[in-house]
Backbone bond lengths (Angstrom), bond angles and torsions (degrees), N, CA, C in turn:
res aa  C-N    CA-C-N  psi(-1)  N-CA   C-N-CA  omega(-1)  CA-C   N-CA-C  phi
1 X - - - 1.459 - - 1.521 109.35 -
2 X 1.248 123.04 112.93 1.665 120.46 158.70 1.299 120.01 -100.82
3 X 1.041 115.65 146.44 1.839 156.44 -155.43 1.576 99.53 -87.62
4 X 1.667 129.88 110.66 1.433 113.67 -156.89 1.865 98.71 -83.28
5 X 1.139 123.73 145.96 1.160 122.19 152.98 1.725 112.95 -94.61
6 X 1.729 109.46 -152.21 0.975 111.80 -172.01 1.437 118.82 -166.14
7 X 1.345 137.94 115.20 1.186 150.45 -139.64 1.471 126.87 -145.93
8 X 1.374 141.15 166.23 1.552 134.01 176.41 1.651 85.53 -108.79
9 X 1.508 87.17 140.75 1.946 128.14 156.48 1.385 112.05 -76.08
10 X 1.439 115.55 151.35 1.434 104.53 160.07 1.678 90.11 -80.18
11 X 0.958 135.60 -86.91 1.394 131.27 -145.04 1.514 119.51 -133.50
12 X 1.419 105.89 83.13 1.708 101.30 177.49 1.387 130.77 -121.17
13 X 1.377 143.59 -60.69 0.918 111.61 153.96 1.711 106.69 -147.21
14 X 1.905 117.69 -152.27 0.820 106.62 -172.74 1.664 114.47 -119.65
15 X 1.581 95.98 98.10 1.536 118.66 -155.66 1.441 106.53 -119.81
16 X 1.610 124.74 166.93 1.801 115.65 159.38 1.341 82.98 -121.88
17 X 1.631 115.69 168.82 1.095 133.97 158.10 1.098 116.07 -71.63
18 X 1.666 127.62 144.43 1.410 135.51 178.98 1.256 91.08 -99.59
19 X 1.616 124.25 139.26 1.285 133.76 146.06 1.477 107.73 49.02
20 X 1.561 132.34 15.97 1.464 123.33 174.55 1.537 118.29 -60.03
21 X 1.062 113.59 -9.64 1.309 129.23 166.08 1.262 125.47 -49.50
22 X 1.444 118.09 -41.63 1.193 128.77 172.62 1.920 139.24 -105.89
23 X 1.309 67.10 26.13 1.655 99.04 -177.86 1.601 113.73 -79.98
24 X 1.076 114.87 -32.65 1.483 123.93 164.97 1.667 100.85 77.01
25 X 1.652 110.49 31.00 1.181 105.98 138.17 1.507 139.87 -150.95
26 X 1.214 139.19 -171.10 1.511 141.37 175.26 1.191 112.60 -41.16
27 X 1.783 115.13 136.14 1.146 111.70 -161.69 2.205 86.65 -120.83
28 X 0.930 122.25 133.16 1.349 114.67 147.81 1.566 120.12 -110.99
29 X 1.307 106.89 163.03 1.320 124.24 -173.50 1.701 117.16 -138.25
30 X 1.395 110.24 161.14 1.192 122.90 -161.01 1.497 119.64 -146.52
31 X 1.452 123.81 94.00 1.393 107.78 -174.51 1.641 117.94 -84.66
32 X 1.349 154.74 141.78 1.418 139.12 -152.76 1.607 64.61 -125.75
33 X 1.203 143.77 -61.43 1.580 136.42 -152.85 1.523 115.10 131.35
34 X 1.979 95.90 -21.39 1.672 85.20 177.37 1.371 126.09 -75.42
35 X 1.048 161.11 6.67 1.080 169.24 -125.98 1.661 108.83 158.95
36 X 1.281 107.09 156.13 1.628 124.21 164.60 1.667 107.94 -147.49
37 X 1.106 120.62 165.58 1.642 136.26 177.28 1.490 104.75 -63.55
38 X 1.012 119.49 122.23 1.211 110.89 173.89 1.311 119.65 106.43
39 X 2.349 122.37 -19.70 1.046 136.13 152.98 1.635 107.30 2.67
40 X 1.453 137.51 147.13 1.160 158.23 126.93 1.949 113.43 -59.55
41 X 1.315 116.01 102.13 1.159 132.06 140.37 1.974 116.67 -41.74
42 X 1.139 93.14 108.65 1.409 107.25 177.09 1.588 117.90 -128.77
43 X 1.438 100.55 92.12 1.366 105.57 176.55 1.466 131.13 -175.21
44 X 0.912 139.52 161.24 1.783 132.07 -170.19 1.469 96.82 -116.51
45 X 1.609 129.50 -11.28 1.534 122.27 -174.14 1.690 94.44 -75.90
46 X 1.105 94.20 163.62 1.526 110.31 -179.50 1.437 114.67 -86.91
47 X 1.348 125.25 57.90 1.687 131.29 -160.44 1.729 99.59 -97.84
48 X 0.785 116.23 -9.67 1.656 114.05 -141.21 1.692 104.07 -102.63
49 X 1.033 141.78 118.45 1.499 113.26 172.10 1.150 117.32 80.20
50 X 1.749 125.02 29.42 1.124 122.80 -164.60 1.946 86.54 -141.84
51 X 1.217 102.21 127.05 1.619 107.07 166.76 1.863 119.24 -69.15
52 X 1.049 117.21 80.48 1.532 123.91 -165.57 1.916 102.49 -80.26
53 X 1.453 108.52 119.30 1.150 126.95 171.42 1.649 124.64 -72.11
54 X 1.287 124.69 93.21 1.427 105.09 -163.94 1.530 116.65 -68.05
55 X 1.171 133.42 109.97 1.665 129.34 -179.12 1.975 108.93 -72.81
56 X 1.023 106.36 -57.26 1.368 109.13 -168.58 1.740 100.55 -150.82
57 X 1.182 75.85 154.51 1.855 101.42 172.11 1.686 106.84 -113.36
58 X 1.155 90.93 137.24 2.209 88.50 165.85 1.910 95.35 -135.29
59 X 1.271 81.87 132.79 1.789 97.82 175.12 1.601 104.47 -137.70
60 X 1.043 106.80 148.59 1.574 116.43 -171.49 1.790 120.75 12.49
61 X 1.846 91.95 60.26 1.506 106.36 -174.28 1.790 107.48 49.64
62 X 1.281 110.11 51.57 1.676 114.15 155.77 1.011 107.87 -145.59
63 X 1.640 105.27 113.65 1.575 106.66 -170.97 1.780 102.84 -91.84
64 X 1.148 110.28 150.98 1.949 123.16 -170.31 1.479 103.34 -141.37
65 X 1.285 106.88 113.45 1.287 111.35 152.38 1.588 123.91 -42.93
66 X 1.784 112.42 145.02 1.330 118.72 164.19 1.303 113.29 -81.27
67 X 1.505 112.91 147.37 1.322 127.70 157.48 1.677 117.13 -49.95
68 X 1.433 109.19 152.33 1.311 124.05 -163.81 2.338 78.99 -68.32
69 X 0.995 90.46 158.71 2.072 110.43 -176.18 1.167 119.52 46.90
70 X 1.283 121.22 11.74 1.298 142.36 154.01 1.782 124.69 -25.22
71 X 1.176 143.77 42.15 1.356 137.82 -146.81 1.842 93.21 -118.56
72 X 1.619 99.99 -171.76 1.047 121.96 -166.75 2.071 106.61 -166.17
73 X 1.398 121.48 121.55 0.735 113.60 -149.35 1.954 92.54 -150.85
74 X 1.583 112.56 133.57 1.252 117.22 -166.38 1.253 110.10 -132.89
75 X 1.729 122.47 131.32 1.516 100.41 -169.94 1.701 92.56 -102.76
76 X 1.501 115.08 -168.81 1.639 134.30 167.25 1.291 106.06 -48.22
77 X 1.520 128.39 -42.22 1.491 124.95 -143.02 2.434 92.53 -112.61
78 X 1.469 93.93 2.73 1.825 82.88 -176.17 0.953 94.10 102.92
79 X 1.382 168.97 -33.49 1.323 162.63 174.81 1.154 118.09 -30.34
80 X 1.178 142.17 101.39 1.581 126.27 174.92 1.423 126.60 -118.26
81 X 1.277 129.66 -170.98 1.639 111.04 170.95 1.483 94.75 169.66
82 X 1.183 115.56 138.67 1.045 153.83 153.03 1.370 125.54 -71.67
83 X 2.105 110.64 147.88 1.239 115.50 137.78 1.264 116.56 -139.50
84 X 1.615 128.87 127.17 1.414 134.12 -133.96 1.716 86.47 -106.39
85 X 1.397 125.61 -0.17 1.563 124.96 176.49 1.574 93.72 86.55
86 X 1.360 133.39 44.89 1.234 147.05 -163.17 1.604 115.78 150.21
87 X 1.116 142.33 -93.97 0.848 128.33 -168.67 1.871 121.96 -126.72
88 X 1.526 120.88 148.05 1.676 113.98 -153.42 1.223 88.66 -100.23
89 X 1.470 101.75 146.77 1.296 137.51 -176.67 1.562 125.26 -127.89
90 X 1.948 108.23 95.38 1.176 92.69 173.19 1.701 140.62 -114.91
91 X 1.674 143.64 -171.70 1.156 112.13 -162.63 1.726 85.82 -167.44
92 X 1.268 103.43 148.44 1.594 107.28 165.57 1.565 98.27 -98.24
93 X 1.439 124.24 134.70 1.551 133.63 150.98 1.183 116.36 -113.04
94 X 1.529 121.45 176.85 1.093 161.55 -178.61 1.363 119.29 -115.02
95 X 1.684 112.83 107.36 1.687 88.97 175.39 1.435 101.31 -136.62
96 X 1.174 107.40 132.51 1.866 116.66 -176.56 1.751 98.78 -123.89
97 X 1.168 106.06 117.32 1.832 124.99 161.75 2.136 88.54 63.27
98 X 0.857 117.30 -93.08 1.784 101.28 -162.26 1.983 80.30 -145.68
99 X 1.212 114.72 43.98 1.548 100.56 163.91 2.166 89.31 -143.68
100 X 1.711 68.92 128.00 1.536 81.51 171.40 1.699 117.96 -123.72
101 X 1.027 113.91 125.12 1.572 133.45 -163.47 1.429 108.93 -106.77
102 X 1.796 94.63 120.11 1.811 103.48 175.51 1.177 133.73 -61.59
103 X 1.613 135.20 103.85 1.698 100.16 -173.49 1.861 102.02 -98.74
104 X 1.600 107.47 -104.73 1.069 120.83 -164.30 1.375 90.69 -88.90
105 X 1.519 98.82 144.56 1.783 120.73 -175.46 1.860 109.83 -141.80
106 X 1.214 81.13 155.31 2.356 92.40 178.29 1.234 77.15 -150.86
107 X 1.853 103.01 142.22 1.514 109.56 140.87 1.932 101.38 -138.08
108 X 1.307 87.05 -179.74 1.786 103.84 -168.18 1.411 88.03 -78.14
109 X 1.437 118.23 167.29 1.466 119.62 174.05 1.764 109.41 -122.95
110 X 0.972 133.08 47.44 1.659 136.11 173.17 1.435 109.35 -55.38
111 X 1.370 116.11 120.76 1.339 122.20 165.27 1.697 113.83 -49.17
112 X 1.258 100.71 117.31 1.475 93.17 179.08 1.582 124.81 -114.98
113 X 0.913 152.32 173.35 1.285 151.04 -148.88 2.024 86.85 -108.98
114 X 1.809 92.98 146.13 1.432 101.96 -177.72 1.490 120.15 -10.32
115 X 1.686 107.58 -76.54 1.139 134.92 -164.92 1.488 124.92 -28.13
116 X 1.738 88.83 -63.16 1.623 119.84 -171.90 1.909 107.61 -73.68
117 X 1.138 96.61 -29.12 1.421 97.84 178.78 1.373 115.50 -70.36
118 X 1.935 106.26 -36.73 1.789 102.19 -171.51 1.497 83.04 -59.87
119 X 1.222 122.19 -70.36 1.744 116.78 -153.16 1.229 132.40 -82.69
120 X 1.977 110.75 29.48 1.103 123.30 127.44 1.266 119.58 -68.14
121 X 1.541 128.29 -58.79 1.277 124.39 -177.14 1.215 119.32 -54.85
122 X 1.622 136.14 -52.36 0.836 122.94 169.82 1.591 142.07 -63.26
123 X 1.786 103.40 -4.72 1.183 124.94 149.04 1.093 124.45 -29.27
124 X 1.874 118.09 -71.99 1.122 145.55 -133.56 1.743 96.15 -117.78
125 X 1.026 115.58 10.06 1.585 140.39 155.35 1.862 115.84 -74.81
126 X 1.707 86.63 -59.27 1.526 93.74 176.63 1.826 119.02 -91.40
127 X 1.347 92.72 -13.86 1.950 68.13 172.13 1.357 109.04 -102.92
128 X 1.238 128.80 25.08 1.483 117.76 146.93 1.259 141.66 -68.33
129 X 1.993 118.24 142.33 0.796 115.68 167.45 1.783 89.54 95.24
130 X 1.428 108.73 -158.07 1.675 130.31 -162.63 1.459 81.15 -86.85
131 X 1.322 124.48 151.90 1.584 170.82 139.84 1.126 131.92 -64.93
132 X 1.331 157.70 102.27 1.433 138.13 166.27 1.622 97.76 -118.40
133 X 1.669 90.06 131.86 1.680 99.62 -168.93 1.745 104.73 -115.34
134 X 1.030 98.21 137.34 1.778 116.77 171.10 1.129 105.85 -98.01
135 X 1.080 137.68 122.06 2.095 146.65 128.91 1.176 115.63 -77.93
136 X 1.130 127.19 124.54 1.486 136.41 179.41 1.980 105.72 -144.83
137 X 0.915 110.74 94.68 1.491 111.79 -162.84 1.411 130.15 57.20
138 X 1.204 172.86 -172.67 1.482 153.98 118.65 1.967 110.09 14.14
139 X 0.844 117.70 -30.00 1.813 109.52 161.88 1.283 126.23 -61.35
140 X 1.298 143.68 159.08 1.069 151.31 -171.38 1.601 115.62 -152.21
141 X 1.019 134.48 155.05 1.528 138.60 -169.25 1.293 119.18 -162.85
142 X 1.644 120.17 85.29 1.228 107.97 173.19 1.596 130.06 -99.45
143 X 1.301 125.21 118.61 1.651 125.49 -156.09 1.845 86.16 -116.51
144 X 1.571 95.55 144.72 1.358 111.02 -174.94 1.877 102.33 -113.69
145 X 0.955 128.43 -173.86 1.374 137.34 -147.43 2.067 100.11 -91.12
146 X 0.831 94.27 1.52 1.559 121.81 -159.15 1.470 103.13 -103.16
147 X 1.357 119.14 -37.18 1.471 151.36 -168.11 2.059 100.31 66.87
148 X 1.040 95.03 27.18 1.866 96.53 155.68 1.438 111.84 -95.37
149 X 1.278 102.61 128.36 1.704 126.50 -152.85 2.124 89.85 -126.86
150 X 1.401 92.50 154.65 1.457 127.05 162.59 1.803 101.66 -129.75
151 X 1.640 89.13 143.14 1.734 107.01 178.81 1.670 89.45 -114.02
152 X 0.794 119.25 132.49 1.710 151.37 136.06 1.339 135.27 -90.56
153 X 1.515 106.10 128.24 1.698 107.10 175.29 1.633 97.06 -112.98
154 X 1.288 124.99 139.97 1.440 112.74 145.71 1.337 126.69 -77.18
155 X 1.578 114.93 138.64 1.351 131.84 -159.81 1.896 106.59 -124.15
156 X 1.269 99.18 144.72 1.552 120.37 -171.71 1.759 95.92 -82.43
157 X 1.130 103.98 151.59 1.593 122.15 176.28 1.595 103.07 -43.97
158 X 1.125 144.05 -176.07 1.380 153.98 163.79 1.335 109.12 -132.57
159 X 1.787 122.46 114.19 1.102 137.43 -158.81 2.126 87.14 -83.97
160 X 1.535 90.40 147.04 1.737 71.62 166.92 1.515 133.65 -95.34
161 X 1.497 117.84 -13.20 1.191 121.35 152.70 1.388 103.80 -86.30
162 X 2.022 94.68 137.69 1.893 102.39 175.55 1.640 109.49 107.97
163 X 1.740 103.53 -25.18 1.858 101.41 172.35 1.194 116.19 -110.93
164 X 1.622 108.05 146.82 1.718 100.19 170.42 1.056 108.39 -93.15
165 X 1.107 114.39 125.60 1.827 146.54 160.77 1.504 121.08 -69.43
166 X 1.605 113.91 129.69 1.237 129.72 -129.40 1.848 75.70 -131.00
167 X 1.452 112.47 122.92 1.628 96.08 171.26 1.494 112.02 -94.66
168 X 1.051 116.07 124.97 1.083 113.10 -179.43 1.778 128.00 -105.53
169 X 1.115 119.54 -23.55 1.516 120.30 156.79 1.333 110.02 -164.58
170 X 1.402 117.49 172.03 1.580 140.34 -150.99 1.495 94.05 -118.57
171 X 1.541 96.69 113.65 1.888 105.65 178.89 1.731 87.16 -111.25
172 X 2.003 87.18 140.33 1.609 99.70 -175.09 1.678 81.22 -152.73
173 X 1.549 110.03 139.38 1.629 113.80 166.00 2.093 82.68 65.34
174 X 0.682 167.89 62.44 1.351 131.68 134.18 1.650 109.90 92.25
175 X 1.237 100.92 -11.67 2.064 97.42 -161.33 1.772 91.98 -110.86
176 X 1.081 147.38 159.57 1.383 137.49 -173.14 2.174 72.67 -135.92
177 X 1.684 87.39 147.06 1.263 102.77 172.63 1.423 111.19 -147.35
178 X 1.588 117.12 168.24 1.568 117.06 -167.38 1.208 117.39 -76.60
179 X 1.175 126.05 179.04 1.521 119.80 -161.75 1.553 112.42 -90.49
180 X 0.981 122.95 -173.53 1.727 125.56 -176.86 1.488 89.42 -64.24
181 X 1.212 110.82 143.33 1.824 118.54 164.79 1.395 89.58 -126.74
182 X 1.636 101.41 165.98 1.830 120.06 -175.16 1.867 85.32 -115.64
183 X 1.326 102.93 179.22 1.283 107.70 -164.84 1.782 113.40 -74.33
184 X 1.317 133.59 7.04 1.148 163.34 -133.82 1.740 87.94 -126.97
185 X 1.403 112.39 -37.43 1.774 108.66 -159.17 1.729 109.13 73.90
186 X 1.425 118.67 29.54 1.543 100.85 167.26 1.521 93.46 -119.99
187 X 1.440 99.91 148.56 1.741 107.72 -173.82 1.508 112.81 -99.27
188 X 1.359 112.85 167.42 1.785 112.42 171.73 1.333 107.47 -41.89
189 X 1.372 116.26 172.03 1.496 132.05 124.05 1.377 142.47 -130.71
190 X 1.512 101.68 123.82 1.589 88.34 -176.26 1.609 97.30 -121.88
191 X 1.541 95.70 170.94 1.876 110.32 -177.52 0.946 100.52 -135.11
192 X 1.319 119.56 150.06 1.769 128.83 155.85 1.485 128.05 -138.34
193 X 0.817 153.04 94.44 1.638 160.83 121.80 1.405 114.66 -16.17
194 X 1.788 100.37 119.07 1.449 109.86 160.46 1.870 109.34 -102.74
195 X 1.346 92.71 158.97 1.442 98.39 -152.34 1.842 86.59 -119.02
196 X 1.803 95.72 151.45 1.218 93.33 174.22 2.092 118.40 -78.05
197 X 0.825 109.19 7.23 1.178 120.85 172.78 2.068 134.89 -93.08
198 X 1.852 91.15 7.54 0.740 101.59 175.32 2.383 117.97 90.43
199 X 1.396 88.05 1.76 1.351 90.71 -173.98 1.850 104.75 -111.65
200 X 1.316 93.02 164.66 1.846 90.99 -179.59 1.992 95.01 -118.69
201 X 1.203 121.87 159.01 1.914 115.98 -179.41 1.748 87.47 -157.85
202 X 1.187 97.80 174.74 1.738 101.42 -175.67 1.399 104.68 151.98
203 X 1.393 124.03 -167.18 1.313 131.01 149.08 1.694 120.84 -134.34
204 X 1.559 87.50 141.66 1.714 96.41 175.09 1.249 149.94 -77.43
205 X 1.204 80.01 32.18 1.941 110.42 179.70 2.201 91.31 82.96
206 X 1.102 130.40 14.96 1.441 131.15 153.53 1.077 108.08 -149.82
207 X 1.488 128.60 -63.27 1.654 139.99 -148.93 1.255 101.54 -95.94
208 X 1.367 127.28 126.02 1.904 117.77 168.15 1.389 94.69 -73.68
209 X 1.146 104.11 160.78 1.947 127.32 -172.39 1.116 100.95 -133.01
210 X 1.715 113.62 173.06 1.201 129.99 156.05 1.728 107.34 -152.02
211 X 0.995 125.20 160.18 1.392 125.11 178.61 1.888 116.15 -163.66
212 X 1.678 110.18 159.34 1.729 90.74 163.66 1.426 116.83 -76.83
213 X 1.272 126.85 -145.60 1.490 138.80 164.40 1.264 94.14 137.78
214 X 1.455 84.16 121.40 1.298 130.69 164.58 1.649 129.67 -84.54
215 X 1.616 101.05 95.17 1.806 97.10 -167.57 1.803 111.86 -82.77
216 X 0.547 115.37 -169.62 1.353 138.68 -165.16 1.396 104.42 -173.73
217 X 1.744 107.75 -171.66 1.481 122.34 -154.47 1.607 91.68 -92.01
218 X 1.522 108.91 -21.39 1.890 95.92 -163.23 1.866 94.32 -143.18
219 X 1.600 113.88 -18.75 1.102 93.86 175.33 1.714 113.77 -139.05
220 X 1.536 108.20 -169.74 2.014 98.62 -172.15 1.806 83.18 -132.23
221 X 1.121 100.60 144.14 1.408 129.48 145.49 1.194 153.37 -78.14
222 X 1.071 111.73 50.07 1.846 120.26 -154.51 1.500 117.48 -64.37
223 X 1.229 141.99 93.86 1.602 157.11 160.33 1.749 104.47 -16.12
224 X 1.110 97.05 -149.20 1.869 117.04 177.69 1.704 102.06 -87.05
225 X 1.360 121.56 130.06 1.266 132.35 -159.05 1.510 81.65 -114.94
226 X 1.671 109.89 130.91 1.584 112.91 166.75 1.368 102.32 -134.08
227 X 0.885 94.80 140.84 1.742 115.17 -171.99 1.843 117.03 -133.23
228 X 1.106 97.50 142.77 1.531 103.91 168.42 1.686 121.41 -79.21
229 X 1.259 123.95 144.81 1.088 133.03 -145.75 1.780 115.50 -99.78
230 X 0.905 110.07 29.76 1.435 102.11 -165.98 1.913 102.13 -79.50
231 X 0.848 113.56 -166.02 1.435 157.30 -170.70 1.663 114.31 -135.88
232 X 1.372 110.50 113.27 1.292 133.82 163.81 1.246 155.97 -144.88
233 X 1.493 124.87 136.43 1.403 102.41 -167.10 1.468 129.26 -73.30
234 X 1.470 104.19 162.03 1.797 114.43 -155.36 1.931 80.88 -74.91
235 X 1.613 88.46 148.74 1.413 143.61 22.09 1.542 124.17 -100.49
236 X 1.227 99.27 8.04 1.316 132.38 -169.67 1.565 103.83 -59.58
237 X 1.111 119.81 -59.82 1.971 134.23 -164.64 2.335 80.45 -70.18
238 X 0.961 103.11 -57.55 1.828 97.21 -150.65 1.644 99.80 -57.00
239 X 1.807 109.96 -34.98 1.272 104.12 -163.38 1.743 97.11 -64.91
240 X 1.344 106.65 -34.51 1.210 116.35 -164.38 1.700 115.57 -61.55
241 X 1.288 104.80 -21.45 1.711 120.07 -161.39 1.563 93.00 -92.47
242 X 1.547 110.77 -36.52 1.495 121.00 -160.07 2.135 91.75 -63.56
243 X 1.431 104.53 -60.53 1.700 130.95 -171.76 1.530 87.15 -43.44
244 X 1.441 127.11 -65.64 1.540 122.81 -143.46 1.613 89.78 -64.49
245 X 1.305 150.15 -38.88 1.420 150.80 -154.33 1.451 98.68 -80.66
246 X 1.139 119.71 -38.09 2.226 120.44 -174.88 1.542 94.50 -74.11
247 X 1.701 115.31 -47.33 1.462 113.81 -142.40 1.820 99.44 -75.08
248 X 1.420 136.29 66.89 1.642 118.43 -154.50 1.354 86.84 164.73
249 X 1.550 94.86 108.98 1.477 131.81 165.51 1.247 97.68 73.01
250 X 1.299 108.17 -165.89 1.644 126.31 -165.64 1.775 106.42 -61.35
251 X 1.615 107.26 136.84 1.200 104.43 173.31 1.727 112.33 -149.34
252 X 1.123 129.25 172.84 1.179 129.65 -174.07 1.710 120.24 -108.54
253 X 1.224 134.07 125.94 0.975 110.07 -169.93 2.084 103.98 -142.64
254 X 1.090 103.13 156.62 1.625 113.92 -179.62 1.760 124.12 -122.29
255 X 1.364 97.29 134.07 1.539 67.50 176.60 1.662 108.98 -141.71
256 X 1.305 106.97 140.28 1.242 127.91 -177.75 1.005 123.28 -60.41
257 X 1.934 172.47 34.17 1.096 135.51 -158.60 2.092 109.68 67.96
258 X 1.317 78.75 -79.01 1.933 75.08 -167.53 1.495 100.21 -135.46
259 X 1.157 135.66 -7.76 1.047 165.50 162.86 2.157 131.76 -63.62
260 X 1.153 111.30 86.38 1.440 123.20 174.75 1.450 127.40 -70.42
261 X 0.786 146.17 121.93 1.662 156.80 -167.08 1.470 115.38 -143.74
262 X 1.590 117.80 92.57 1.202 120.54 -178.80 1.264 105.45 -102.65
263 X 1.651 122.14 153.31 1.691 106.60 179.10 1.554 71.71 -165.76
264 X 2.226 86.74 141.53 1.558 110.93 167.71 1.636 102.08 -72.55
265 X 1.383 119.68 -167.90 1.228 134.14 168.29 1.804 96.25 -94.57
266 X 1.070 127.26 18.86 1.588 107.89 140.87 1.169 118.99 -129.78
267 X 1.295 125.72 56.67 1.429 146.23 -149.13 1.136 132.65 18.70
268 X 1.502 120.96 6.95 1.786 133.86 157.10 1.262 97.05 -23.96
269 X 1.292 122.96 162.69 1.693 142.07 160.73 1.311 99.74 156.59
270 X 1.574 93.45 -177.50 1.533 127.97 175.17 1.545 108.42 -142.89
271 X 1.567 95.76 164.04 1.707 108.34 179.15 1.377 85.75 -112.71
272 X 1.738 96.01 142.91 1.533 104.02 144.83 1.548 123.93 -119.08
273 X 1.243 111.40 164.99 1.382 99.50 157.19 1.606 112.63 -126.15
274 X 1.631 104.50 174.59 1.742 116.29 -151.28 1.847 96.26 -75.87
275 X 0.947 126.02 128.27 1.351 112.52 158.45 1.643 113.60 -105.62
276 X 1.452 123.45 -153.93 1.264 123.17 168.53 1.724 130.67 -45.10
277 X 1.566 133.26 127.60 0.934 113.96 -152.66 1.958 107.88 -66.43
278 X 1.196 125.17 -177.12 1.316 124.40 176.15 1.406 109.63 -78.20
279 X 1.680 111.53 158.30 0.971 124.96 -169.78 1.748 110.64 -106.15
């Protein structure tokens, strides 16, 4: 498991940081000139305030699917931020009529498993430099000077009863870090679903579960947790050992847009993110 820090890009995209603040570490920064704090938003397209789903990337005519929580997100004032389905990425821009310009950027640094890492990098390939963005209903299309393009959908909030929840890292002290990896660099997975009936089910990165919990406006109540018993190989057993300690008794939880944040009262937790709604 590594502990995310936090660092300047030369050039990636046009994101704000979520909550890097409370990461409890060093932040560097980088001004290129395109952008400053405080930038003027110039535009009538609907870019701004919209939770943007990344679908695919194309770089030198190879188009790649995004990772599952993959978004892109822009405020009024240039603020942007990212989540690359691994690690957040943020950036001040510039946007005048349908060209949006990269300035100063930070992202977290989480060791990530093969996959997620190529298509960060090749991410941060294509949102450099000037932008030209397409809207065409809820789609989005940003192509750079290069003609390497990102596809975007805009996406609706994620209610937390009704979605399956994707865990995505282990917050301890304030710092959220990546999940157990095996020597390969691929990490657990676990899911969880709250049910309108008052119950939570999923799996714990090995054993499927089921449990009550009791939500409220800010926190869940989790009952007697029963689980199936198997045996599995790591990273599978740790993620699983890490889940059984959050999922039990009273806990606190937040939620982002698309984004899950559970935390005990000694600041243990995990993030999730929203996947497909339940079936």
């Amino acid at each position: 498991m590594r502990k995310q820090s936090v660092t300047t890009v030369t050039a990636l995209t046009t994101l704000t940081l979520l909550a890097l603040a409370g990461c409890g570490t060093e932040t560097g920064r980088e001004s290129d000139g395109a952008a400053e704090a405080g930038s003027a938003v110039r535009t009538d397209l609907p870019l701004t305030d919209v939770r943007w789903s990344i679908e695919s990337l194309s770089v030198d005519g190879k188009k790649t699917a995004a990772p599952a929580g993959a978004s892109v997100e822009i405020d009024s004032k240039g603020k942007a931020s990212a989540q690359t389905g691994c690690n957040s990425i943020g950036a001040q821009v510039t946007i005048d009529g349908d060209t949006i310009t990269v300035g100063e950027k930070e992202t977290t640094l989480i060791g990530c498993p093969d996959e997620l890492a190529a298509f960060e990098k090749a991410l941060g390939g294509a949102f450099a430099g000037k932008l030209k963005a397409k809207v065409e209903d809820k789609k989005l299309t940003l192509t750079g000077a290069d003609g390497d393009s990102i596809a975007l959908t805009a996406e609706k909030p994620a209610p937390l009863v009704g979605t399956g929840w994707a865990v995505s890292g282990v917050v301890s002290g304030g710092t959220v870090s990546s999940l157990p990896q095996d020597k390969k660099g691929e990490t657990g997975k676990a899911t969880l679903t709250f049910a309108e009936d008052g119950t939570v089910s999923g799996n714990l990165g090995c054993n499927g579960f089921s449990a009550p919990a009791k939500v409220t406006d800010s926190t869940i109540t989790f009952g007697m947790l029963r689980a199936t018993k198997k045996l599995c190989p790591e990273p599978g057993m740790s993620l699983e050992y890490e889940l059984r300690k959050m999922l039990d008794g009273k806990v606190t939880y937040e939620l982002h847009h698309r984004e899950l944040t559970i935390k005990a009262a000694d600041g243990e937790g995990f993030t999730a993110a929203a996947g497909t709604p339940a079936k």
